[in-house]
C-alpha positions in Angstrom: 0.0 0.0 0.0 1.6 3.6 -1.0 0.6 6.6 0.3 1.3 9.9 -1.2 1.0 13.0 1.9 1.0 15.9 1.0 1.3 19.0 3.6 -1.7 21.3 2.5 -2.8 24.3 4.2 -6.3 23.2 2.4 -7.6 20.9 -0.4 -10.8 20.1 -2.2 -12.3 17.1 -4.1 -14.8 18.5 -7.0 -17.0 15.8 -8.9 -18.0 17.7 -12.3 -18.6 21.3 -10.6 -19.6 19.7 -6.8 -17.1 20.3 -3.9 -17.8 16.8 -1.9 -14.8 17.2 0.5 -12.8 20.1 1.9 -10.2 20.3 4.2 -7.8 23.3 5.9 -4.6 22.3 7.2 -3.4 18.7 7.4 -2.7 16.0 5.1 -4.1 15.1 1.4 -3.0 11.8 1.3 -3.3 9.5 -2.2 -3.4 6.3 -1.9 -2.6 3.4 -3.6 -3.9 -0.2 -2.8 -2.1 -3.0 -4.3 -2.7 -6.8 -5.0 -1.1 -8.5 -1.9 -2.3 -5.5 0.6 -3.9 -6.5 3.7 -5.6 -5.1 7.0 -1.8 -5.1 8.3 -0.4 -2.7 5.9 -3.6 -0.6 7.1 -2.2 -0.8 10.6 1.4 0.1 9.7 0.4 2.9 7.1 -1.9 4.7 9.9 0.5 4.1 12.7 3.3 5.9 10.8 0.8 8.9 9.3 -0.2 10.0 12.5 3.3 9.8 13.9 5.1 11.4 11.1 6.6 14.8 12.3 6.4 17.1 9.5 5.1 20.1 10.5 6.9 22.7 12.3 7.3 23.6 15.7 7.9 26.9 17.5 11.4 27.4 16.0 10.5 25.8 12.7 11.8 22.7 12.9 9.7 19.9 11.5 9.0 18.2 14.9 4.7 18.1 15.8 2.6 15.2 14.1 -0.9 16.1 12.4 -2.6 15.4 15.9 0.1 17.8 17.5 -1.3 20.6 15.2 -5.0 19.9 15.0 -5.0 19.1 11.8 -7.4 17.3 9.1 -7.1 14.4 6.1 -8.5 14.4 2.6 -7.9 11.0 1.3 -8.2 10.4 -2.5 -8.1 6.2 -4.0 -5.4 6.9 -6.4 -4.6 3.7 -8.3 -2.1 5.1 -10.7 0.4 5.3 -7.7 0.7 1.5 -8.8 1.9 2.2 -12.4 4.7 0.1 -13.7 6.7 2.1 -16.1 9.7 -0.4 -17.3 7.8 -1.5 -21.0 7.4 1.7 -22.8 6.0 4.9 -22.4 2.7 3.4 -21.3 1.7 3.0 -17.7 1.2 -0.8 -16.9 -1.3 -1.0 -13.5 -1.7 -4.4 -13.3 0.1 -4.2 -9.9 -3.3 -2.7 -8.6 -6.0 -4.2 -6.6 -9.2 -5.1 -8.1 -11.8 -2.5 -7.7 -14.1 -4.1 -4.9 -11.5 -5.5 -2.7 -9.3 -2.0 -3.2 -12.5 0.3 -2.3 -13.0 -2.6 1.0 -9.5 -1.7 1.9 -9.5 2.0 1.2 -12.8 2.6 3.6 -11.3 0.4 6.3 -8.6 2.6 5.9 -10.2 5.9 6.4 -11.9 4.2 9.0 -8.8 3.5 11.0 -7.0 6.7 10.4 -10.5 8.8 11.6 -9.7 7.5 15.0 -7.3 9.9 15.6 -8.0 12.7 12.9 -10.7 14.1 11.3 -11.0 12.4 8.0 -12.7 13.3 4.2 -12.6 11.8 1.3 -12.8 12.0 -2.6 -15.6 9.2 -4.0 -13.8 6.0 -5.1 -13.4 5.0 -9.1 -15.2 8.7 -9.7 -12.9 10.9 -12.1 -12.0 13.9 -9.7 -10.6 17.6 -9.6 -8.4 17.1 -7.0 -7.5 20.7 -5.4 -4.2 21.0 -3.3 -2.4 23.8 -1.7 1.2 22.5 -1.2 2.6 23.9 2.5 6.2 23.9 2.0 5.9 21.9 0.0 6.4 19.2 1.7 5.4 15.6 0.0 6.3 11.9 1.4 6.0 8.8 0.2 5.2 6.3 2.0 5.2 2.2 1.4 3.6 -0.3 3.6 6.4 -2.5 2.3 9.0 -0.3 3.7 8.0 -0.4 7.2 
């Protein structure tokens, strides 16, 4: 499972002209379920995110969590994080979950996170503007695989 954070100081999901989720400062997080994911690379991806020290402190320094500072999620399914790229120009996804098992995975995900954080969301398999306003910017990625 990837995970793309993002440091906003807001972000939106639009469906056609409809704003379905908004958020002030936090994360935007996209995320990318693959074929072998499980409930335990839930666990280790949530456990790291609301951990991670990335936003500053008093003096600047990258040192408070998202709790620390209050903040908010936005989490977008974002499949093409599993794109293989070594054939060709062409993106290959096959390394992507299959729709209903990736959207079961994705909720229990949002789920988990929303324990500690409040948590929106963008609407699974729908084609979305996806509206982000970079603080730093500061981007991480994040792989269940690595931790």
């Amino acid at each position: 499972m990837t995970a793309l954070i993002q440091r906003v100081s807001s972000s939106y999901v639009k469906i056609e002209t409809e704003e379905v989720a908004a958020i002030g400062k936090g994360y935007n997080i996209l995320l990318g379920v693959m074929q072998d994911d499980t409930e335990v690379d839930i666990e280790k991806l949530v456990n790291k995110i609301v951990k991670l020290r990335i936003f500053p402190n008093e003096a600047g320094k990258m040192d408070n969590n998202i709790v620390d500072v209050g903040g908010e999620v936005l989490v977008v399914s974002q499949f093409t994080l599993a794109a293989n790229l070594k054939r060709g120009t062409r993106p290959d996804f096959n390394r992507a979950m299959k729709p209903d098992e990736a959207n079961r995975l994705y909720e229990l995900f949002k789920e988990k996170l929303g324990v500690f954080v409040p948590v929106q969301s963008g609407v699974f398999g729908a084609m979305m503007e996806v509206g982000i306003v970079n603080d730093g910017p500061v981007t991480i990625i994040v792989d269940s695989r690595q931790l």
